[in-house]
CHARMM internal coordinates of N, CA and C (Angstrom, degrees):
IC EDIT
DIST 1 N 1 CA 1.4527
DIST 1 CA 1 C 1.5342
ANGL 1 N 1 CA 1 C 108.28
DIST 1 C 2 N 1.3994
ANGL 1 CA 1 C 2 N 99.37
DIHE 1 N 1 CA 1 C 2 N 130.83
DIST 2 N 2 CA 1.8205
ANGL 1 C 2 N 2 CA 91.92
DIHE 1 CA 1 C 2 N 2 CA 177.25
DIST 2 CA 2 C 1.6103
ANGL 2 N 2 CA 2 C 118.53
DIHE 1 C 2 N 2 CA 2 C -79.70
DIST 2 C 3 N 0.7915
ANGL 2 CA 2 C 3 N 133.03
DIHE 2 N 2 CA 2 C 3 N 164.57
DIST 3 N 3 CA 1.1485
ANGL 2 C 3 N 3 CA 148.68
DIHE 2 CA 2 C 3 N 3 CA 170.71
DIST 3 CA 3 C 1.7270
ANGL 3 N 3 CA 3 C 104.76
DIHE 2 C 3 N 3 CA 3 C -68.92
DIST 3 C 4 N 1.3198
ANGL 3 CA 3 C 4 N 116.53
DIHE 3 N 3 CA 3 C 4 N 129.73
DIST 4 N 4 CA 1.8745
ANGL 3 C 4 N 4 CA 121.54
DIHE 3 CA 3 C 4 N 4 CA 167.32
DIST 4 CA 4 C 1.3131
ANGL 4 N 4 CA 4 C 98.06
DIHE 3 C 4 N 4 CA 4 C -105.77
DIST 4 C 5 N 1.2769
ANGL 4 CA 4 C 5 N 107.52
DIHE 4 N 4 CA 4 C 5 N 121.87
DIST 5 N 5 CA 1.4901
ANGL 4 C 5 N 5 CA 127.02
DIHE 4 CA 4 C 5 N 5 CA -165.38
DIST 5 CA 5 C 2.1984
ANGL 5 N 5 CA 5 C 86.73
DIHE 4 C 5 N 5 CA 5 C -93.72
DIST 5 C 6 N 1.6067
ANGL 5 CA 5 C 6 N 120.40
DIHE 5 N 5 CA 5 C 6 N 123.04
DIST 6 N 6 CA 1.4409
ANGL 5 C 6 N 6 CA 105.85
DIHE 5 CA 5 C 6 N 6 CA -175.39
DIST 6 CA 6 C 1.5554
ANGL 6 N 6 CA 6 C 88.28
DIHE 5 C 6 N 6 CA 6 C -99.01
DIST 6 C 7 N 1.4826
ANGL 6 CA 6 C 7 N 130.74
DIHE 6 N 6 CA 6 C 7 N 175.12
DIST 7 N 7 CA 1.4263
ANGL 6 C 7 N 7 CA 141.18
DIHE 6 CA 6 C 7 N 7 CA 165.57
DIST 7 CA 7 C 1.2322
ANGL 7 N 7 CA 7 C 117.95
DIHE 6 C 7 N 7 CA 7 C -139.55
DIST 7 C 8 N 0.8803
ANGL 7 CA 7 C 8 N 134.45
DIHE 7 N 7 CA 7 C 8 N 171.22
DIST 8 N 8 CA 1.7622
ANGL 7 C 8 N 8 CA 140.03
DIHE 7 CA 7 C 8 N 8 CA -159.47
DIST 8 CA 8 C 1.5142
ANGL 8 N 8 CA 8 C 98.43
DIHE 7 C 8 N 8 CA 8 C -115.37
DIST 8 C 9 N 1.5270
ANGL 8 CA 8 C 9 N 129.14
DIHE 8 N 8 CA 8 C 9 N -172.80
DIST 9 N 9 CA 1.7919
ANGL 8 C 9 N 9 CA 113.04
DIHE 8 CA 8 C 9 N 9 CA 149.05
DIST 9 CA 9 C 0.7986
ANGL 9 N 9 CA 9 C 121.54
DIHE 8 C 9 N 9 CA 9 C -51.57
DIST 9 C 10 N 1.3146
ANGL 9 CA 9 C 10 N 126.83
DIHE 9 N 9 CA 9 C 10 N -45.76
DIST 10 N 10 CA 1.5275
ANGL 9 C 10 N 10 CA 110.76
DIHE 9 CA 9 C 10 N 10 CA -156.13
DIST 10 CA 10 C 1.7586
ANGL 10 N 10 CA 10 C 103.35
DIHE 9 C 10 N 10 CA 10 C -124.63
DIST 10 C 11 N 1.4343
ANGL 10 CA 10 C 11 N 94.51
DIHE 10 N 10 CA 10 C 11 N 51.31
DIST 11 N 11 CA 1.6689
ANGL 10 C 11 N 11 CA 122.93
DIHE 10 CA 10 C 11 N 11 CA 154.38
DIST 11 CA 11 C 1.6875
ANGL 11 N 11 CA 11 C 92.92
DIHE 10 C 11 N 11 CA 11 C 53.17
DIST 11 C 12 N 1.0692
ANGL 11 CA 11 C 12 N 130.40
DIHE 11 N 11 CA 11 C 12 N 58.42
DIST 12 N 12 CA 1.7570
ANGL 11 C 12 N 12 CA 140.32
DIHE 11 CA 11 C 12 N 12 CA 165.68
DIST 12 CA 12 C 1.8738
ANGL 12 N 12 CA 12 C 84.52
DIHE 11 C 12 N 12 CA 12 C -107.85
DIST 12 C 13 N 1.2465
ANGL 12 CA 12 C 13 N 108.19
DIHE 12 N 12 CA 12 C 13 N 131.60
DIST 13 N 13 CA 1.7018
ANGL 12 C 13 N 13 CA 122.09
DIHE 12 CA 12 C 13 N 13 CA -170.02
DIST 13 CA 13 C 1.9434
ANGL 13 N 13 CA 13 C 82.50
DIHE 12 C 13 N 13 CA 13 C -106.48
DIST 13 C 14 N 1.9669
ANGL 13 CA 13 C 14 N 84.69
DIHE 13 N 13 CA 13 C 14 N 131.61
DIST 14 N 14 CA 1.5769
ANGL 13 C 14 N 14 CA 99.93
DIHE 13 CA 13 C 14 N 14 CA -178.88
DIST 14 CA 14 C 1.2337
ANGL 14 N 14 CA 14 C 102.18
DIHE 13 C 14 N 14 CA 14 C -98.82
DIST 14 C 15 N 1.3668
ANGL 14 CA 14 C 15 N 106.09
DIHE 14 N 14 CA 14 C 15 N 174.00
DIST 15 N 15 CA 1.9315
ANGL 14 C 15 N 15 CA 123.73
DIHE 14 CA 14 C 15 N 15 CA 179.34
DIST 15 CA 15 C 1.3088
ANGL 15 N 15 CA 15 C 103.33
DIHE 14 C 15 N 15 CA 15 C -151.77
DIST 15 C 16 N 1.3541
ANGL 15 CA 15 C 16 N 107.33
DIHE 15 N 15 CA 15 C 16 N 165.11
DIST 16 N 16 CA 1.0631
ANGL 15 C 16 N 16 CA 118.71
DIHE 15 CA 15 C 16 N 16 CA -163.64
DIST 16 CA 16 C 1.8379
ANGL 16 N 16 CA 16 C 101.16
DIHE 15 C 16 N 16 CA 16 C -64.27
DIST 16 C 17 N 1.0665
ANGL 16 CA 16 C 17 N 111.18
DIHE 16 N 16 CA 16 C 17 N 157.05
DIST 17 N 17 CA 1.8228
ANGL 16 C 17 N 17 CA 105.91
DIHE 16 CA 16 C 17 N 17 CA -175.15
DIST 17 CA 17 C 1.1739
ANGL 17 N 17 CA 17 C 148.16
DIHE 16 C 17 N 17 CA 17 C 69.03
DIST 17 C 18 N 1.6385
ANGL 17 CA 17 C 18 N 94.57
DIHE 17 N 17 CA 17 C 18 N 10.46
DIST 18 N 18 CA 1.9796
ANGL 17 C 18 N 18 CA 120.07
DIHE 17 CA 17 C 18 N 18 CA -173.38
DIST 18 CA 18 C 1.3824
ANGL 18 N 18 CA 18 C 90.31
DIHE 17 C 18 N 18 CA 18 C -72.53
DIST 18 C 19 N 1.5175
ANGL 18 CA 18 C 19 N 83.78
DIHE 18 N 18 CA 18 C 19 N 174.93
DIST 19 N 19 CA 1.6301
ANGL 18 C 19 N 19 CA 101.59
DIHE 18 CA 18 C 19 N 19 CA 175.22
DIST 19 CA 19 C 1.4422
ANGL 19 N 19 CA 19 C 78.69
DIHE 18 C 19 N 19 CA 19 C -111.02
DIST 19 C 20 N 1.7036
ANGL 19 CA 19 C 20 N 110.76
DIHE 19 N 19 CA 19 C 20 N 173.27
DIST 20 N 20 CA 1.8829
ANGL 19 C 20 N 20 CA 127.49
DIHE 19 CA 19 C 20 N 20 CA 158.62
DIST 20 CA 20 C 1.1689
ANGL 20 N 20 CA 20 C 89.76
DIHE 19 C 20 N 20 CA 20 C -166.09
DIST 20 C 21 N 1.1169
ANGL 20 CA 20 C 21 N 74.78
DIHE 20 N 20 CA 20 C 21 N 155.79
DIST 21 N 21 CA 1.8704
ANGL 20 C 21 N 21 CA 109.19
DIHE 20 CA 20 C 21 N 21 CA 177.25
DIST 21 CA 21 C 1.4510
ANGL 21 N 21 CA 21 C 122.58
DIHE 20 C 21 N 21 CA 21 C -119.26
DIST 21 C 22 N 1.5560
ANGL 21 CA 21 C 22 N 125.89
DIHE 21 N 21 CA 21 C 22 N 100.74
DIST 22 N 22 CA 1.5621
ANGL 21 C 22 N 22 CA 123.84
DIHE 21 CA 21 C 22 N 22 CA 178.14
DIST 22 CA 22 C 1.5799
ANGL 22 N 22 CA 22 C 98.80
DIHE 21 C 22 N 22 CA 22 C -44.30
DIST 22 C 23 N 1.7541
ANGL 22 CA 22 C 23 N 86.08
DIHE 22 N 22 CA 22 C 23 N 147.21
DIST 23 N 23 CA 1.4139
ANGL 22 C 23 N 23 CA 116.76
DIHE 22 CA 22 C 23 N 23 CA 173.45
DIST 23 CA 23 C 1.5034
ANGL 23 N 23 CA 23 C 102.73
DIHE 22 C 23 N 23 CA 23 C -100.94
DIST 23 C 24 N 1.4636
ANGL 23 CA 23 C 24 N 139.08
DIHE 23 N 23 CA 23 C 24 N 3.02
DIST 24 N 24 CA 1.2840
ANGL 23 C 24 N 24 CA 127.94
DIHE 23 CA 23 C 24 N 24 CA -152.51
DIST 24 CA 24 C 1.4331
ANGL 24 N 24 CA 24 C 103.21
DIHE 23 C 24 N 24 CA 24 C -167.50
DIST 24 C 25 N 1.2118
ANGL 24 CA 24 C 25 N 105.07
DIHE 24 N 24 CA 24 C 25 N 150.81
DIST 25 N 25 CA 1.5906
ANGL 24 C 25 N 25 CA 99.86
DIHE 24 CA 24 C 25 N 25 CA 170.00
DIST 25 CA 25 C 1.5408
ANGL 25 N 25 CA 25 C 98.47
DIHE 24 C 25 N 25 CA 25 C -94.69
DIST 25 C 26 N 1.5418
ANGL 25 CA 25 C 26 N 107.52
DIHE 25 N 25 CA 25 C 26 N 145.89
DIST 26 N 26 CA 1.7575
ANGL 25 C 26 N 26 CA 126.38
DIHE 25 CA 25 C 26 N 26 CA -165.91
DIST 26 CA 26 C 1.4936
ANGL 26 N 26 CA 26 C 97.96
DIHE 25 C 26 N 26 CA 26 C -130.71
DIST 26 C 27 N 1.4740
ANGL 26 CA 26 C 27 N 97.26
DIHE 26 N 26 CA 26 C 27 N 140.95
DIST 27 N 27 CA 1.6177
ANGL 26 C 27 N 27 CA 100.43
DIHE 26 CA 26 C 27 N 27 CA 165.00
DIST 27 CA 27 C 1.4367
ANGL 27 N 27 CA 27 C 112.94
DIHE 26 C 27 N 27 CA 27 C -118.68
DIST 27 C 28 N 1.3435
ANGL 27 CA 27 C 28 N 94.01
DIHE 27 N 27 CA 27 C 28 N 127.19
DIST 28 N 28 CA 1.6306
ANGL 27 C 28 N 28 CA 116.46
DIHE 27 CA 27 C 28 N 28 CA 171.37
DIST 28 CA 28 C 1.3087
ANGL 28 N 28 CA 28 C 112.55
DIHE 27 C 28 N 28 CA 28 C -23.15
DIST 28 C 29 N 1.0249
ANGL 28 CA 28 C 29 N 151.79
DIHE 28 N 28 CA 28 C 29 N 84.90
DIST 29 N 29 CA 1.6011
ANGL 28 C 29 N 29 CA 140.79
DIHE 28 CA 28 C 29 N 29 CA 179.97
DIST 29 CA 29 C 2.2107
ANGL 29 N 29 CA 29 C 101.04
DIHE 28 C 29 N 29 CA 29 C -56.49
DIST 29 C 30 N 1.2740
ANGL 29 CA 29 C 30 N 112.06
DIHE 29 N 29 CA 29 C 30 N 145.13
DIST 30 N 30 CA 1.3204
ANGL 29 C 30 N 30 CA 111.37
DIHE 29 CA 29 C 30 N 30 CA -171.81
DIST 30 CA 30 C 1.8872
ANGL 30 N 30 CA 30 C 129.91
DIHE 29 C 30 N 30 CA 30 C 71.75
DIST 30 C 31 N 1.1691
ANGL 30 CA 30 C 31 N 86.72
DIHE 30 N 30 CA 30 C 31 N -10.58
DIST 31 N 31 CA 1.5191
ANGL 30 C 31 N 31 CA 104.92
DIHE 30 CA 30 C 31 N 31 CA -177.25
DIST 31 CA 31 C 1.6773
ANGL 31 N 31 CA 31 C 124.76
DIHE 30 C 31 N 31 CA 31 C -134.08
DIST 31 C 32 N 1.3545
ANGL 31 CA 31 C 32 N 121.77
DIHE 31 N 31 CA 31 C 32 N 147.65
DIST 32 N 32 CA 1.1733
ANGL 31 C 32 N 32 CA 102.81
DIHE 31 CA 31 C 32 N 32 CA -163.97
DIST 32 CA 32 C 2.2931
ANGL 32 N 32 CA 32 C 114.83
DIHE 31 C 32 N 32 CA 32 C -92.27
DIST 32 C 33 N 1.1322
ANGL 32 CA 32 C 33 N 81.26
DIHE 32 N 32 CA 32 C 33 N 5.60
DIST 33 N 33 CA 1.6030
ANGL 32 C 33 N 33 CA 107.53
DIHE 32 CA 32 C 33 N 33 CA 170.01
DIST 33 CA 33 C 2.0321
ANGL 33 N 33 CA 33 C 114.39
DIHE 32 C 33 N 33 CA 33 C -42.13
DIST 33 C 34 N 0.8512
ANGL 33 CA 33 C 34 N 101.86
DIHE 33 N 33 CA 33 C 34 N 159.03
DIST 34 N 34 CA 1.3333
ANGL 33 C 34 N 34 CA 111.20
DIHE 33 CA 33 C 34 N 34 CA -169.67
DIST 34 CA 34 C 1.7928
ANGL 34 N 34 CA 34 C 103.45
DIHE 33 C 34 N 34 CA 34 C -166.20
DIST 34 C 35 N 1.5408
ANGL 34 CA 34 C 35 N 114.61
DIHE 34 N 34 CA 34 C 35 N 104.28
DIST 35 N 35 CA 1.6646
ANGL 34 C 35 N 35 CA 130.42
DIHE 34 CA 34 C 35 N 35 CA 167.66
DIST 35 CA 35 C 0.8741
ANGL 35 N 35 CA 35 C 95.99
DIHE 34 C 35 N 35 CA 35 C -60.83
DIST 35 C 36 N 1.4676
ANGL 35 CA 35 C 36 N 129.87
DIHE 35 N 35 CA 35 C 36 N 140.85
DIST 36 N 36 CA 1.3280
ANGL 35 C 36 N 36 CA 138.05
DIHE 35 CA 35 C 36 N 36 CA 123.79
DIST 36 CA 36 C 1.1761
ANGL 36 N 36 CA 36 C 142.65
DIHE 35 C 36 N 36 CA 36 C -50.95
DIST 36 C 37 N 1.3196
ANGL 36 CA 36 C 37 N 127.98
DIHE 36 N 36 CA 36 C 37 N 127.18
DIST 37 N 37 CA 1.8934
ANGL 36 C 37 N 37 CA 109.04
DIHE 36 CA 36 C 37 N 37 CA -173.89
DIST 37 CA 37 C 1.3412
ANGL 37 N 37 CA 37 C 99.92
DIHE 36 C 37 N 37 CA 37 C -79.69
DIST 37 C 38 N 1.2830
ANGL 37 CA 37 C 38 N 134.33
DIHE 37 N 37 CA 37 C 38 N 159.31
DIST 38 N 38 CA 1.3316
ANGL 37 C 38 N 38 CA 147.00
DIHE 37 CA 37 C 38 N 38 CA -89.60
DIST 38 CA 38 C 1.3917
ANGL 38 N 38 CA 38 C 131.12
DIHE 37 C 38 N 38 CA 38 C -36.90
DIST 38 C 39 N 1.4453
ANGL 38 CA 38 C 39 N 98.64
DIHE 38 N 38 CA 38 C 39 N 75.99
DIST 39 N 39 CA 1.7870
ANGL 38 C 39 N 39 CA 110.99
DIHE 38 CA 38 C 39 N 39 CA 150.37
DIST 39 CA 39 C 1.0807
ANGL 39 N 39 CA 39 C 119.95
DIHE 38 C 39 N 39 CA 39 C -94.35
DIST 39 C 40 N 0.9012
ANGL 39 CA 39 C 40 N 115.24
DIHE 39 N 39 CA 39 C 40 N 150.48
DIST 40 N 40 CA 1.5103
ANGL 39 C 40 N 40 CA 120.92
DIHE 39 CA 39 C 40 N 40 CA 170.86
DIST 40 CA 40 C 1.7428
ANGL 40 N 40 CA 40 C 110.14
DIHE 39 C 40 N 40 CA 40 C -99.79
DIST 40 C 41 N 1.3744
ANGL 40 CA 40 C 41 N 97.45
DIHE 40 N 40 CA 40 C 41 N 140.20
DIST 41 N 41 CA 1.4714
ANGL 40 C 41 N 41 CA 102.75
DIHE 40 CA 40 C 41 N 41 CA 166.46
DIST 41 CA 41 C 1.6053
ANGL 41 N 41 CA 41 C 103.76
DIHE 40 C 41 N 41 CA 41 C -127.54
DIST 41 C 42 N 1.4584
ANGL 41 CA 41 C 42 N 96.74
DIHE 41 N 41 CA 41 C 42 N 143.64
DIST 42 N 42 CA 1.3487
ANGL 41 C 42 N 42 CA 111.67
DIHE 41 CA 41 C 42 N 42 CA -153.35
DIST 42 CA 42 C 1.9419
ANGL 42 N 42 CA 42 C 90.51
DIHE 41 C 42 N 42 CA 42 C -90.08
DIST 42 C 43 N 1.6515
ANGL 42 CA 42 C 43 N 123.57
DIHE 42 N 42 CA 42 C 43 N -169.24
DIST 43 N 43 CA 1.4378
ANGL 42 C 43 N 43 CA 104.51
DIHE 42 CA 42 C 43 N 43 CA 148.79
DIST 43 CA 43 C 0.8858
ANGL 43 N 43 CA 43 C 125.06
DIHE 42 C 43 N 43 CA 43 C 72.77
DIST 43 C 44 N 1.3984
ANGL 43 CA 43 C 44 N 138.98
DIHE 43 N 43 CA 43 C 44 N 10.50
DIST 44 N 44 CA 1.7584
ANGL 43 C 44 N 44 CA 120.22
DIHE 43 CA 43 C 44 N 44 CA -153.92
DIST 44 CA 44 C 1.4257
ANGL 44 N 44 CA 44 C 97.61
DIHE 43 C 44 N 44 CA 44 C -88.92
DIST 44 C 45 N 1.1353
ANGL 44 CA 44 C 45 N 109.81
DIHE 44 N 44 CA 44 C 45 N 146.46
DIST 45 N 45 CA 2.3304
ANGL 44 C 45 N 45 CA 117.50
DIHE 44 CA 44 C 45 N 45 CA 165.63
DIST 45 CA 45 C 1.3605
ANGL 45 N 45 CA 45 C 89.06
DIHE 44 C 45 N 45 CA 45 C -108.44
DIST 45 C 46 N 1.5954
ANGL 45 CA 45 C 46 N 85.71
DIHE 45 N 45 CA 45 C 46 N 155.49
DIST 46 N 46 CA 1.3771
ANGL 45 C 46 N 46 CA 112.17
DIHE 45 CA 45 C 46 N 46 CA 165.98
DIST 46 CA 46 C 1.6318
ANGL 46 N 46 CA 46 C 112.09
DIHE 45 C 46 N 46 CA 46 C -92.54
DIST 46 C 47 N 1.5301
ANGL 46 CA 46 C 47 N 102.30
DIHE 46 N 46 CA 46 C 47 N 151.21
DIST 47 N 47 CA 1.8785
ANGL 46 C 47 N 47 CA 90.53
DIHE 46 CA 46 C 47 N 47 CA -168.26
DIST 47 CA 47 C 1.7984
ANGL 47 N 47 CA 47 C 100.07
DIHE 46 C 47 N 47 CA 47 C -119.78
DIST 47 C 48 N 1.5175
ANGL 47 CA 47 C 48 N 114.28
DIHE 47 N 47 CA 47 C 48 N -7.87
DIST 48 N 48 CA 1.2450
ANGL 47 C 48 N 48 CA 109.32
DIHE 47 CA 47 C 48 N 48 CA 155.68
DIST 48 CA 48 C 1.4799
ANGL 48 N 48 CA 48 C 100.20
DIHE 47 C 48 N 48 CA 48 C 117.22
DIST 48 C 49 N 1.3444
ANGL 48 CA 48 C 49 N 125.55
DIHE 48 N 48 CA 48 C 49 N 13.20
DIST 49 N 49 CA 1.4196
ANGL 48 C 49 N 49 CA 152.00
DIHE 48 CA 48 C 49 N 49 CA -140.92
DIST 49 CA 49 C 1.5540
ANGL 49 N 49 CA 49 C 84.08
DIHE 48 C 49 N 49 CA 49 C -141.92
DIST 49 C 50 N 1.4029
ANGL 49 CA 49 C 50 N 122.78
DIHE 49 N 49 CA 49 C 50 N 106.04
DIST 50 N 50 CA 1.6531
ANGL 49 C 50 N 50 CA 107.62
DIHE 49 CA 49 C 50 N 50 CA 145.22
DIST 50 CA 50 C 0.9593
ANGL 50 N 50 CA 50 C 156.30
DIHE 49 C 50 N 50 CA 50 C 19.14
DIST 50 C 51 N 2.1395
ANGL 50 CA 50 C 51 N 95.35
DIHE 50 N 50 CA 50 C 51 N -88.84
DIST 51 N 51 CA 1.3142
ANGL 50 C 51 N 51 CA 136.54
DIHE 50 CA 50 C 51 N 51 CA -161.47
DIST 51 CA 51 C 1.3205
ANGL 51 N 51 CA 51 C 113.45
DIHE 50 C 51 N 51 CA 51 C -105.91
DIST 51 C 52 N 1.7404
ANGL 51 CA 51 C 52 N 104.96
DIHE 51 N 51 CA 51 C 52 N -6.35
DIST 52 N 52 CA 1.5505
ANGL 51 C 52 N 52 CA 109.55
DIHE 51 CA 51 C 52 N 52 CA 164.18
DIST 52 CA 52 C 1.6335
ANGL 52 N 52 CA 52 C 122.79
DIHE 51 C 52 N 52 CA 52 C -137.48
DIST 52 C 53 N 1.3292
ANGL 52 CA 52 C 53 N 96.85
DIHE 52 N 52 CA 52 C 53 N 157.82
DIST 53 N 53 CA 1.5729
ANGL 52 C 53 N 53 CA 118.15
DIHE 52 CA 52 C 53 N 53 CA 171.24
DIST 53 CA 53 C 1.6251
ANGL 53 N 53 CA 53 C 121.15
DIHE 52 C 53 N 53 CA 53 C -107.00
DIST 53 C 54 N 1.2535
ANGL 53 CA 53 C 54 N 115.98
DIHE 53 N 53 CA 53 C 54 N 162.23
DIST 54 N 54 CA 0.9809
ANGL 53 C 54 N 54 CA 88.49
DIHE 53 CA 53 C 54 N 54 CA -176.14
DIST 54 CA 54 C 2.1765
ANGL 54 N 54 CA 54 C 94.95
DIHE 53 C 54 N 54 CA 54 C -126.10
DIST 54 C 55 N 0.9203
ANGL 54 CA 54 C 55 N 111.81
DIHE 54 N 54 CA 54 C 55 N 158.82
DIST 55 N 55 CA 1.9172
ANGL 54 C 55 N 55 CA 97.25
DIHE 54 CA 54 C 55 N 55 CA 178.77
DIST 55 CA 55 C 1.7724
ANGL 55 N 55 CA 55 C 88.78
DIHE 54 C 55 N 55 CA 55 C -163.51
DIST 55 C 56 N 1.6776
ANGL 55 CA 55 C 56 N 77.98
DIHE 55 N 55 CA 55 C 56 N 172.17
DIST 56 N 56 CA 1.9553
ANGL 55 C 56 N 56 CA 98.68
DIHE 55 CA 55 C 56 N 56 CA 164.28
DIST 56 CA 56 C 1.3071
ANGL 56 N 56 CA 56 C 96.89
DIHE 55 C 56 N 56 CA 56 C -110.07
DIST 56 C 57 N 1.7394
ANGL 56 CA 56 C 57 N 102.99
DIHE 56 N 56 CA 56 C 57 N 178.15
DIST 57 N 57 CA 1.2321
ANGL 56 C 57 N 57 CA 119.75
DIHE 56 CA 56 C 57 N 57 CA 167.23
DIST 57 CA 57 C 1.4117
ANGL 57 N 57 CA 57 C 100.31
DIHE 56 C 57 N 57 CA 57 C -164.69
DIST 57 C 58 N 2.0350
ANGL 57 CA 57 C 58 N 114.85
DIHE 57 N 57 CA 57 C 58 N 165.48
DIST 58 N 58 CA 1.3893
ANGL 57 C 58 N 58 CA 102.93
DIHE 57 CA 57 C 58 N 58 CA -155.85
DIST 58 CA 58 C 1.6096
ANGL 58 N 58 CA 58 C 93.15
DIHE 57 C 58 N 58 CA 58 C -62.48
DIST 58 C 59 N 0.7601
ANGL 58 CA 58 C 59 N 115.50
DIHE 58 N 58 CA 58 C 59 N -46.08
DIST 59 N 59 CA 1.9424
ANGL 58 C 59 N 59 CA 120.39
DIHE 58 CA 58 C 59 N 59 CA -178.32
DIST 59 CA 59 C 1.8647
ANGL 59 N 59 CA 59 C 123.63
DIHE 58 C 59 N 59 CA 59 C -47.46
DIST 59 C 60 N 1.2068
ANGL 59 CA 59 C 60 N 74.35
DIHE 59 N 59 CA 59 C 60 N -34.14
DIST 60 N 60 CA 1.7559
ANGL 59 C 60 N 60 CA 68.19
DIHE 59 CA 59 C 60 N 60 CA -169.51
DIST 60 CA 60 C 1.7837
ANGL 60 N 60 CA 60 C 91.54
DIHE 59 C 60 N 60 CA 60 C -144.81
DIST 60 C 61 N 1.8669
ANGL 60 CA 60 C 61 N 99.33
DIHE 60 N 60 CA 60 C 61 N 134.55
DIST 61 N 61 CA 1.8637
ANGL 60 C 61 N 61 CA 103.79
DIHE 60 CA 60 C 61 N 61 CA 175.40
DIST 61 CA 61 C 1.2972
ANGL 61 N 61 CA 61 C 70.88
DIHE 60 C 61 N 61 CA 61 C -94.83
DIST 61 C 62 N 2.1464
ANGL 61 CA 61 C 62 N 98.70
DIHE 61 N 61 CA 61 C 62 N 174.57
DIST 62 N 62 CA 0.9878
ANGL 61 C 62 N 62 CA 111.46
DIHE 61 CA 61 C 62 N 62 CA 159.68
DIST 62 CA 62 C 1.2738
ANGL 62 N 62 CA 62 C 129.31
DIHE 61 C 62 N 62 CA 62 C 85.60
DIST 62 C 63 N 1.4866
ANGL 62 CA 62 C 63 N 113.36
DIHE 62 N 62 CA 62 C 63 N -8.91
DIST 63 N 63 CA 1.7462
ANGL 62 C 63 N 63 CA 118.47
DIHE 62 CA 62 C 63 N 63 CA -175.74
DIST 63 CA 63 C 1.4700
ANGL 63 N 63 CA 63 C 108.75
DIHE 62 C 63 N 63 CA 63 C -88.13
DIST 63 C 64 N 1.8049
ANGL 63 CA 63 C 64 N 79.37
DIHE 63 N 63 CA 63 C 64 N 117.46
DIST 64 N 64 CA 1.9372
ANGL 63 C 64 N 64 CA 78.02
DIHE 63 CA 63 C 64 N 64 CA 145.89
DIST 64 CA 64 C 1.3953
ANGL 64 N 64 CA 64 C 136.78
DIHE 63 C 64 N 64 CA 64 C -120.20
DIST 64 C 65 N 1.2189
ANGL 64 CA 64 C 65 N 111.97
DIHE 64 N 64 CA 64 C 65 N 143.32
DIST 65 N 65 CA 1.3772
ANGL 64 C 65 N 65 CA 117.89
DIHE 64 CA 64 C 65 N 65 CA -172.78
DIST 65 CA 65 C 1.6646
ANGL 65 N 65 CA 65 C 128.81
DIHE 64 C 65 N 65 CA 65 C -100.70
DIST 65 C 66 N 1.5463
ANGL 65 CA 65 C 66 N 110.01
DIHE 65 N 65 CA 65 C 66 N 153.73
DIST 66 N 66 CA 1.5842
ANGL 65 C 66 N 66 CA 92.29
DIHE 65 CA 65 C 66 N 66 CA -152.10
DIST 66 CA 66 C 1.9036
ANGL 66 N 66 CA 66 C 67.54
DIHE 65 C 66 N 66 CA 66 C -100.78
DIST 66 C 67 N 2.1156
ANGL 66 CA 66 C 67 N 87.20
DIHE 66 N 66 CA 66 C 67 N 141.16
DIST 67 N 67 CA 1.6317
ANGL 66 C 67 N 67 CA 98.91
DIHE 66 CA 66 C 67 N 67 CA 167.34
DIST 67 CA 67 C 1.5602
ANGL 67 N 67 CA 67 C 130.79
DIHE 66 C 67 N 67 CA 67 C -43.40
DIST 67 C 68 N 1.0632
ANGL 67 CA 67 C 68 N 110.70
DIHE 67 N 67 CA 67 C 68 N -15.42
DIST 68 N 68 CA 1.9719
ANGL 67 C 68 N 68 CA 109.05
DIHE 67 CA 67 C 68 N 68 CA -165.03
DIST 68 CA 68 C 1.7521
ANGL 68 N 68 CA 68 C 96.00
DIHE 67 C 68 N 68 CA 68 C -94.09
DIST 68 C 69 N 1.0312
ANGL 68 CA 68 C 69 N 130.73
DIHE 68 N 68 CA 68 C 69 N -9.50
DIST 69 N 69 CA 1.4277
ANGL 68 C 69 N 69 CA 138.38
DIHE 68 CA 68 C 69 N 69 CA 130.87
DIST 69 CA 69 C 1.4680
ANGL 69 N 69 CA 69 C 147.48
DIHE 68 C 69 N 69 CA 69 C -8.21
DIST 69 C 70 N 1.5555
ANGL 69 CA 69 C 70 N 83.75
DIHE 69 N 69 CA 69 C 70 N -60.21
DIST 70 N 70 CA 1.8789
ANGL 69 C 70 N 70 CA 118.37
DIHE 69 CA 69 C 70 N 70 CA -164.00
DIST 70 CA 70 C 1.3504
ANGL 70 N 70 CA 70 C 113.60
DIHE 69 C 70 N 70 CA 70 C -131.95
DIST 70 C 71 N 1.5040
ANGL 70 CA 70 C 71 N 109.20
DIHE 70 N 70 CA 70 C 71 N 151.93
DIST 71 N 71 CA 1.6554
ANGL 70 C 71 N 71 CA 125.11
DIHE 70 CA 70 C 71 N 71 CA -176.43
DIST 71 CA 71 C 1.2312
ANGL 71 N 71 CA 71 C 102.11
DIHE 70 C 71 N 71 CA 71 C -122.24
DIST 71 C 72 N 1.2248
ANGL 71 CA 71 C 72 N 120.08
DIHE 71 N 71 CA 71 C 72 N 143.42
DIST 72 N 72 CA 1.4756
ANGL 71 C 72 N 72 CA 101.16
DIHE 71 CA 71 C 72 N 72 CA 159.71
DIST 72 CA 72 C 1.5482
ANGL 72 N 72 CA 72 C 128.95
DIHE 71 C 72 N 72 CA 72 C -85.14
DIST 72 C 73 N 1.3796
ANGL 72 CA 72 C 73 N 112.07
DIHE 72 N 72 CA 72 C 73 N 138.32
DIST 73 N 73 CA 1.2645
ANGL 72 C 73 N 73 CA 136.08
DIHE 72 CA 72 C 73 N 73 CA -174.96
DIST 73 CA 73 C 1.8853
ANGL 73 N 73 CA 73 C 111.29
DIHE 72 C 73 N 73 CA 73 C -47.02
END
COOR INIT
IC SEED 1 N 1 CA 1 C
IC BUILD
């Protein structure tokens, strides 16, 4: 099995347990929530997907976020 190499914007390659920091404010799809750009989410997994991560935040368990989003922290 090869390895999926994930990347941030500005191509910094994530691992399991980075910190990142939104570039954007995002809306919760299903929820009436709204991220702020620069939070940090602590924790992130990889879900085996590229273009996504997956993390919590105090607001929302369960989010995943698509990489072109996030930097790492």
């Amino acid at each position: 099995m090869t390895d999926i190499v994930v990347r941030d914007s500005n191509g910094n390659q994530l691992n399991d347990g980075d910190s990142v920091t939104l570039i954007k404010d995002l809306k919760v799809k299903g929820t009436s929530e709204t991220i702020k750009r620069g939070t940090v989410v602590k924790n992130v997994r990889l879900n085996g997907n590229p273009g996504e991560i997956e993390a919590n935040t105090k607001q929302v368990k369960g989010l995943v976020l698509k990489t072109e989003f996030v930097k790492k922290a």
